[in-house]
C-alpha positions in Angstrom: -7.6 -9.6 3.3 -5.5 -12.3 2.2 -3.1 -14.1 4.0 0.1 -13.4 2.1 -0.2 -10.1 4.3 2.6 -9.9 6.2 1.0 -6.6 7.8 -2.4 -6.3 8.9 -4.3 -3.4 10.8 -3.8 -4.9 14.6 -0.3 -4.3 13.4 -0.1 -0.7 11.6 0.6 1.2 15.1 3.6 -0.9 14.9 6.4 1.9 13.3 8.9 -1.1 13.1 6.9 -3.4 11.3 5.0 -1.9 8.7 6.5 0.5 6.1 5.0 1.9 2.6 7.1 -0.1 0.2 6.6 -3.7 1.1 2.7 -2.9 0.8 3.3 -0.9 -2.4 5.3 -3.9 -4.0 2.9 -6.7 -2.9 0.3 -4.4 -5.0 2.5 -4.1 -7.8 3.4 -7.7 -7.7 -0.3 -8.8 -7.8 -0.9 -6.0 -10.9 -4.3 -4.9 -8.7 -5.3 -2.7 -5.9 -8.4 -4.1 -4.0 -10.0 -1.4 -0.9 -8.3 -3.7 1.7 -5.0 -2.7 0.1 -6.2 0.7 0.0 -7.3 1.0 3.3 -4.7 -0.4 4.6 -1.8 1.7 2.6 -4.0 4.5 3.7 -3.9 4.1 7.1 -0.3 3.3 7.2 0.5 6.8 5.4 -2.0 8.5 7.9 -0.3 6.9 11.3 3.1 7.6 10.0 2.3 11.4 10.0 5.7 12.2 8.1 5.8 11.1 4.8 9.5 11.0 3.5 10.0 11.8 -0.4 10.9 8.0 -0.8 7.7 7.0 0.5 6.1 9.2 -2.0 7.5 7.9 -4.8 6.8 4.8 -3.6 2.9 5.8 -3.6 3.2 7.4 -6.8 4.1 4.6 -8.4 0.5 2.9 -7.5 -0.9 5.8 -9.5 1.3 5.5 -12.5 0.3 2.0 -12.3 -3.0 2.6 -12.6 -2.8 5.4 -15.4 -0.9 3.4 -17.4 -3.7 0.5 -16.8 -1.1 -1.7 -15.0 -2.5 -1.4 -12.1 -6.4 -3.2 -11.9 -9.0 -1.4 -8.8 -10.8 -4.7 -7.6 -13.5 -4.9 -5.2 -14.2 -1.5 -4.9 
């Protein structure tokens, strides 16, 4: 993982810290999705239980990223 990661998986328990946006906008802002950014934005979404309809617009914009072949899958 890089470390321009603010968040990183020690610290996804951490409610306060880590939030879908910020993750989904680094993605965005790098125009790719690696599995590390995966993994991570999955667990975050898993631990967080709740999903808010924010939050899921926020994730739905990774996938009209990728549809729209904004969005690059690296690494996979």
């Amino acid at each position: 993982m890089s470390s321009d990661y603010r968040y990183s998986y020690s610290s996804i328990y951490s409610e306060s810290e880590t939030t879908v946006k910020p993750i989904v906008d680094k993605i965005l802002r790098s125009g790719k999705m690696s599995r590390q950014d995966h993994a991570l934005l999955t667990a975050v979404v898993f631990n967080h239980h709740d999903i808010d309809e924010k939050e899921r617009r926020q994730i739905n914009r990774i996938f009209d990223h990728i549809q729209t072949g904004q969005l690059k899958i690296v690494n996979w």
